[in-house]
VEXGU-720465 format. One record per residue: z, x, y of N, C-alpha, C in turn. Coordinates in steps of 0.001 Angstrom, whole numbers, plus 500000, padded with zeros to 6 digits. Each point is the difference from the previous one (the first is absolute). Layout:
<atoms>
ZXYZXYZXY...
</atoms>
This chain:
<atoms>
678452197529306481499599501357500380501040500595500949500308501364499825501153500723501123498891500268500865501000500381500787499398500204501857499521501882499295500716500258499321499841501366499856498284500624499164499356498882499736498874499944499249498981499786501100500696500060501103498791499377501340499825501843500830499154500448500094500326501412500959500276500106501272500813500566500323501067500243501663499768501343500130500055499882501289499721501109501009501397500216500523500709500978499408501647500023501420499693500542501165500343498891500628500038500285501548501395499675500807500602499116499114500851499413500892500918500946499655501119499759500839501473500574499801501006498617499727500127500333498514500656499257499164501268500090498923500845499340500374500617498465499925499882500310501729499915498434500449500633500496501808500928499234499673500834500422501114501429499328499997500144498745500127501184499454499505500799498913499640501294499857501231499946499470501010501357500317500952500072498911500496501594499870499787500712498846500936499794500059501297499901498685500815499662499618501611502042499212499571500595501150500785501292499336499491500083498931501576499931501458501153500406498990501010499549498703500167498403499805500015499199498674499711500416498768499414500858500314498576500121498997499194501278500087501117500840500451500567501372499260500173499606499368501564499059500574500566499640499168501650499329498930499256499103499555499097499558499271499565500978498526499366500861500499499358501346499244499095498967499258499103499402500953499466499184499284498645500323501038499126498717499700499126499994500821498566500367501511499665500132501018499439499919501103499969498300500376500420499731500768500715498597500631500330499716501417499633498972500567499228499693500940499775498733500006500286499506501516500100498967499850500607498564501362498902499295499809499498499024500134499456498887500831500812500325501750500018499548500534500945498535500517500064498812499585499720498633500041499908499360500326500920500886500267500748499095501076501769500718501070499560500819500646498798499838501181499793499087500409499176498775499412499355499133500728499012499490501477500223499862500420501418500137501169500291498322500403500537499179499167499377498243500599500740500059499310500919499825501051501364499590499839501078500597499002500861501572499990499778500828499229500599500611498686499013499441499990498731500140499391499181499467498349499689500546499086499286499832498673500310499427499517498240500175498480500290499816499567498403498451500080499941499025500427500238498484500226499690499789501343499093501221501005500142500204501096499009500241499658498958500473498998499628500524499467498481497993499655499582500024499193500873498520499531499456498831500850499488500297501115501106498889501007500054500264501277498626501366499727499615499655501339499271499323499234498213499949498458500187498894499675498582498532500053500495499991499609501130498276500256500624499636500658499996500692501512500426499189501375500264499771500516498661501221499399499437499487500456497956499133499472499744499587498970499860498895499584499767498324499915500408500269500333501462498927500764500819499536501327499390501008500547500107499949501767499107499333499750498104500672499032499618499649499902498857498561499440499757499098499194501603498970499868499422499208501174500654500138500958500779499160501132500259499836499576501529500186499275500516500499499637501519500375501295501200498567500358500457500262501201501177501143499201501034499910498859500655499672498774501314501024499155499824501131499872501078500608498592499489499256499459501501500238498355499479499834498731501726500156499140499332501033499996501557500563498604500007499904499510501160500668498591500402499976499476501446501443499655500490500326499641500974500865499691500894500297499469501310500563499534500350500378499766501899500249501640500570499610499928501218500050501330500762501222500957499710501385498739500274501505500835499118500129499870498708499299499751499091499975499983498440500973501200499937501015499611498873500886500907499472499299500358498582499671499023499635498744500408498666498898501329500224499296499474501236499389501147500078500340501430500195500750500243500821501108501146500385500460500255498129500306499371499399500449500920498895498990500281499384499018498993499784498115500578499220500078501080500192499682500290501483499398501230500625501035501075499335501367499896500085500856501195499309499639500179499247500179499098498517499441499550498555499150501170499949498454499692500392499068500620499797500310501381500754500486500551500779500206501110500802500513501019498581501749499480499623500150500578498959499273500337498754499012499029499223498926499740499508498771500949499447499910500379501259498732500609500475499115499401500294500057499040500384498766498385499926499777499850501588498748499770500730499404499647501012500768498441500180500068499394501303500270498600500011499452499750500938499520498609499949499493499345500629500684498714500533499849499564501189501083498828500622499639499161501023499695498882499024499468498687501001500558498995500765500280500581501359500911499223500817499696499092500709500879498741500659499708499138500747501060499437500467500139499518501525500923499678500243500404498935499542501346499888499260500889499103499857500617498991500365500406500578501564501054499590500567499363499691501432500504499064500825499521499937501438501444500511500913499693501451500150501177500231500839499627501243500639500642499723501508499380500766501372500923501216500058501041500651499286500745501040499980499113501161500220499454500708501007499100501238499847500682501027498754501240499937499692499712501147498766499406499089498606499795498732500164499335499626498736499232500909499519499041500233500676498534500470499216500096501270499750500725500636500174500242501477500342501199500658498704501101499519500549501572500236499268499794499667498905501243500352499212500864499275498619499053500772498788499408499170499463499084500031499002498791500202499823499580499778501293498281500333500347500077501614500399500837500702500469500201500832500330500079501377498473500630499251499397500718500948498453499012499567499476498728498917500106498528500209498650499449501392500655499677499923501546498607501127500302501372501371499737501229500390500004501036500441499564499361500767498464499642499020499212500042500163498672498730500550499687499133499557501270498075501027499761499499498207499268500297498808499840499220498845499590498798500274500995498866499389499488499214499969500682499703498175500498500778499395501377500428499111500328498535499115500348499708498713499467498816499422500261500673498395501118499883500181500937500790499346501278498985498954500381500714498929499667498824498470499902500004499587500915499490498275500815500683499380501214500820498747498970500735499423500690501193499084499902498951498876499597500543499097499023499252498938499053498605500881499103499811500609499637499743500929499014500531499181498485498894499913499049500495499940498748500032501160499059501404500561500063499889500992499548499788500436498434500316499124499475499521500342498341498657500309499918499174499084500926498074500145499738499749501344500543501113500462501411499518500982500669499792501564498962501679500007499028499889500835499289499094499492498658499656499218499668499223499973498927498334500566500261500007500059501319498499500498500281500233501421500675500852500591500473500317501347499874500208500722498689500385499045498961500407500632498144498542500312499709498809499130500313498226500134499456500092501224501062499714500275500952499773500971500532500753501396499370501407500249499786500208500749499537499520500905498825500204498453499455499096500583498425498469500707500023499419498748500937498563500932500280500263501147500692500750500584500010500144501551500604500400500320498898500146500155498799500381500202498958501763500302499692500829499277500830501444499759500360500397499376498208501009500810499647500826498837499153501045499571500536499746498441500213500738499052500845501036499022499218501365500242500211501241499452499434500241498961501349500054498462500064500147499033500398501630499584499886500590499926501015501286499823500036499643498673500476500844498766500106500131498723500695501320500267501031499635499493500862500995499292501095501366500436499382500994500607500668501349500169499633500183500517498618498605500335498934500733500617498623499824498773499068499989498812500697500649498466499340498609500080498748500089500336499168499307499535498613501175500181498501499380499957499394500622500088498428501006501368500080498643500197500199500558501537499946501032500758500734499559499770501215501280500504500838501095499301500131500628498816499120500706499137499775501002500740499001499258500684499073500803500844499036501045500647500956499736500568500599501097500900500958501119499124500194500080498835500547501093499139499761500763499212498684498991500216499495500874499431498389500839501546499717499174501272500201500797501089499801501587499612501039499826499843501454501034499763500934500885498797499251499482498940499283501234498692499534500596501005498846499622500842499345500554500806498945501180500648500802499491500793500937500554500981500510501696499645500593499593498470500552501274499427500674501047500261498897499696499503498977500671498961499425500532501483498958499695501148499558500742500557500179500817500750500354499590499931501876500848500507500673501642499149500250499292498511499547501234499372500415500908499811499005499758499984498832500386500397498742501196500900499701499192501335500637501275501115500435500979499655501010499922499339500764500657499971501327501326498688499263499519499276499367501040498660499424499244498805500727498813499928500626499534498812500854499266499154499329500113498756500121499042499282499386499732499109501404498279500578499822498973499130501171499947498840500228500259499104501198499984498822499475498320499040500559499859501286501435498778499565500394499290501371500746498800500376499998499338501004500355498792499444501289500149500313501219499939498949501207498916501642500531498855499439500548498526501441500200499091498853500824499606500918501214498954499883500512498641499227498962498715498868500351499354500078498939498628499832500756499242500769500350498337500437500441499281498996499475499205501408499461498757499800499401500448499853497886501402500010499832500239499073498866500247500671499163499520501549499674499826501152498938501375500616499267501139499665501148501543500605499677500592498943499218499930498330500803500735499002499227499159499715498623498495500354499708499797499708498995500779500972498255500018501311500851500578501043499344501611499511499353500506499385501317501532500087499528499832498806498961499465498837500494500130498867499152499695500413498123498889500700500828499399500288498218501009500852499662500934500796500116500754501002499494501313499364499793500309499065500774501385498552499823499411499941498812499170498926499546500046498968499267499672501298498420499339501036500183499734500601498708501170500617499400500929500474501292501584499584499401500716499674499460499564498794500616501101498599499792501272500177500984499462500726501119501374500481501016500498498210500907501315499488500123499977499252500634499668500249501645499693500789500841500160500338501138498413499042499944500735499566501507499289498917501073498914500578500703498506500152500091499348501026500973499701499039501466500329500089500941499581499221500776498981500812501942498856499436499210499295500870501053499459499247501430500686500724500913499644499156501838499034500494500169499370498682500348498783499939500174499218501131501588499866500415500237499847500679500726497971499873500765499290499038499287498744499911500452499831499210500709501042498611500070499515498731500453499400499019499645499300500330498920499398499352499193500828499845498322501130499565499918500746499999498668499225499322498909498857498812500167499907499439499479498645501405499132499133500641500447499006500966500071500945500861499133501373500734500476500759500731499531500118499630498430500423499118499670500899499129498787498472500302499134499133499877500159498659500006499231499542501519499451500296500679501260498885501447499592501534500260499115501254499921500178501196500332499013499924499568498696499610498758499737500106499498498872498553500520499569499182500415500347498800500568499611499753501621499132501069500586501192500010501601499662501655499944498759500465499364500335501233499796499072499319499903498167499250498670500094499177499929498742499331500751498972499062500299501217498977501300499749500953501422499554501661500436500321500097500987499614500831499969498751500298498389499833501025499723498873498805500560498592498452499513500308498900500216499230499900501469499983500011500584501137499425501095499562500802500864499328501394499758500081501189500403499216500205500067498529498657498718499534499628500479498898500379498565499166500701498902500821500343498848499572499450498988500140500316498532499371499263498737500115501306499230500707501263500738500784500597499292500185499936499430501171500366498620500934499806499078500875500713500306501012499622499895501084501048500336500845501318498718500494501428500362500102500305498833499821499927499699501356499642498626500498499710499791501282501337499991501178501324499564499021501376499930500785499855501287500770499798501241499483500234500819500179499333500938501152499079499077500293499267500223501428500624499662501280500603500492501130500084499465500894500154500374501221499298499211500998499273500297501205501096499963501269500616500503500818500668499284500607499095500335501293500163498524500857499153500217501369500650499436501014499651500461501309500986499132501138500210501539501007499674501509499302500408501038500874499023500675500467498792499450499395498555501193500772499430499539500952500449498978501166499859499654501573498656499583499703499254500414500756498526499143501039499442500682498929499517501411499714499185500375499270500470501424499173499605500801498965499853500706499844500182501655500705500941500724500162500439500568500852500311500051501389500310498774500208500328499670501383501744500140500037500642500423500563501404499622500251500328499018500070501211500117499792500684498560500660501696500213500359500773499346500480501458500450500817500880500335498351499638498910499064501410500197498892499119501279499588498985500595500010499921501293498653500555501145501186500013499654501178500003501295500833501682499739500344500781499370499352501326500174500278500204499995498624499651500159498925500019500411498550499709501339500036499541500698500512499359501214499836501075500927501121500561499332501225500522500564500589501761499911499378500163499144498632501621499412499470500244501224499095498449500079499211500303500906498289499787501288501369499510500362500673500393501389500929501766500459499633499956499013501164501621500003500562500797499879499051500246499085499224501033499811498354499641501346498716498624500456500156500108500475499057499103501534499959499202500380501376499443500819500359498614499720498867499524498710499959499212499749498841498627499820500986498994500983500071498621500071500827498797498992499363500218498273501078498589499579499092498754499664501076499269499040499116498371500606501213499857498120500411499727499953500908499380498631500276499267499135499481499041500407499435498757499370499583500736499435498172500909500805499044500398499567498465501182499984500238500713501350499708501909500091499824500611498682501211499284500236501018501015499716501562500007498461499236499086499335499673499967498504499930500239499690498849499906500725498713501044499331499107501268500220499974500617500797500602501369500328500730500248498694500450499395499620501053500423498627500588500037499084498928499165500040499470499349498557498670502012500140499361500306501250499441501353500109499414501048499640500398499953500634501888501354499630500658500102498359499587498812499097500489499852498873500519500494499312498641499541500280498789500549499399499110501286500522499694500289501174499972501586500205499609500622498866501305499316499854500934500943498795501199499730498668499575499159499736498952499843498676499851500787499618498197500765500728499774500835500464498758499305499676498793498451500800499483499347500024499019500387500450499239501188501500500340500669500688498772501429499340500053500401500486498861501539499836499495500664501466500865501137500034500534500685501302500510500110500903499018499994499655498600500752500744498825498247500672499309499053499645500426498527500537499279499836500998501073498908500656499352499568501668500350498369499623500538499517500586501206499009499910500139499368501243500441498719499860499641499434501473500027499115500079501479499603500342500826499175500296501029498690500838499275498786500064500038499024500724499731499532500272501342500073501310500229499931500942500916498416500637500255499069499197499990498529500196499454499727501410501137500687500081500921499128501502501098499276499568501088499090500536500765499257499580500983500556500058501072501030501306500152500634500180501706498849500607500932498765500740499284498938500201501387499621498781500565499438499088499486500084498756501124501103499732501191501275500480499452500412499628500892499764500646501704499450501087499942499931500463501231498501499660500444499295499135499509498917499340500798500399498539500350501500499882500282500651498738500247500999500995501351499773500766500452501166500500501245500551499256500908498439499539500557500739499103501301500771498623499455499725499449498918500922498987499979501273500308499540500250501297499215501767500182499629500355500656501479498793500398500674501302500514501425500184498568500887500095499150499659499920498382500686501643499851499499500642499712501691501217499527499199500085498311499528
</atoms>
């Protein structure tokens, strides 16, 4: 089945760019680096949840869906684009938050992303910390409905079948951007959540047959949790794609060692990764995804995973409003 038989909503601003990190690769003395620009999608500051969102909102729309909800951590970059999503839309949203993260920064709760949902008119449902948030929104979805709401159910980060398409569209997209350019990929190196982007690319590699390497840093802490809901949503979209084909398992892979103590917590290598692609390349990333697979890259281009003579891609997933509910620690010298 083509992606083109599935209905999309344009939202994004598309192709995003394809650009060399020249200075990087030569302070680095590794591979060629390019960088895969997905914080330009363009809603509401952009970020890779626009790829996701413009098969969801089609399909929301296509089932008669007044209502989107979904859930998130307080800085959810997911949510922040929902709320656009549906803004453009015409769709009410709904947004089930909880804290994420244990961190005493007073612009946490306030700044970044929490700031651009009530921004967007979401109507923000603000939990306490250890909250299960899937049950929380699954019993706000009955309520809706009993108000006679048509309620479109987004998951966590986009990460289903569906919003997976958006990235098999993005493994298309690379490959003929790089095509034109004379590049051949040798590895495609992305932040990896809640699982919904690496399942996309993998499934869009292998339906290919593209050799490019996807390798996603782990960014939860939990890699082993990670590697599962991936190979899960990966499956599920190879199926819904319309095939019986398997996913090949090589082709999964987790890398872990860069998401510290927990789940958006900092740590010294992402916050001197974030402060390198600045300085080398005026390249803006966020703490909590970009900043730490940045590091995950430096650390392996220092531990000589690539060849000097291969091309590597950076996936540029977005999420610079977080960064300013992180202030006091980038003003730390």
């Amino acid at each position: 089945m083509e992606l083109s038989e599935f209905p999309r909503q344009s939202i994004a601003h598309l192709p995003t760019p394809l650009e060399p990190m020249a200075r990087l690769a030569v302070h680095l003395g590794g591979p060629r680096i390019l960088v895969k620009r997905d914080d330009c999608t363009g809603l509401a500051l952009g970020g890779n949840k626009t790829r996701k969102l413009e098969f969801l909102i089609a399909e929301a729309l296509a089932q008669g869906a007044d209502t989107l909800l979904t859930t998130g951590g307080v800085q959810s970059n997911h949510v922040r684009q929902t709320a656009a999503a549906a803004a453009r839309a015409g769709l009410s949203c709904h947004l089930v938050l909880a804290p994420a993260v244990t961190w005493n920064d007073p612009a946490y709760d306030v700044s970044g992303n929490v700031l651009l949902d009530h921004l967007l008119g979401a109507q923000v449902h603000l939990l306490p910390p250890g909250t299960d948030r899937d049950k929380a929104m699954g019993r706000l979805a009955r309520v809706l409905n009993s108000q006679g709401k048509a309620v479109y159910v987004i998951p966590s980060g986009g990460s289903n079948a569906v919003g997976a398409l958006g990235y098999v569209a993005c493994a298309m997209e690379l490959a003929d951007q790089a095509a034109e350019l004379g590049e051949k990929v040798d590895y495609l190196v992305h932040a990896s959540g809640s699982g919904g982007t690496q399942a996309g690319l993998v499934a869009g590699m292998q339906l290919s047959g593209s050799s490019t390497q996807v390798l996603g840093i782990d960014i939860t802490a939990n890699a082993a949790d990670l590697k599962k809901k991936v190979r899960s949503i990966t499956q599920a979209t190879l199926h819904h794609l319309g095939g019986d084909e398997a996913l090949d398992r090589n082709a999964l892979q987790i890398i872990e060692g860069y998401a510290g103590e927990a789940y958006g917590l900092p740590t010294e290598q992402m916050r001197a990764a974030v402060r390198l692609a600045a300085r080398m390349d005026g390249l803006i990333l966020d703490p909590v995804y970009t900043g730490k697979a940045m590091a995950g890259l430096i650390d392996l281009i220092s531990q000589g995973r690539f060849d000097k003579d291969q091309t590597v891609v950076f996936l540029h997933t977005g999420g610079m409003p977080g960064l300013f509910a992180y202030t006091e620690y980038f003003q730390q010298d």
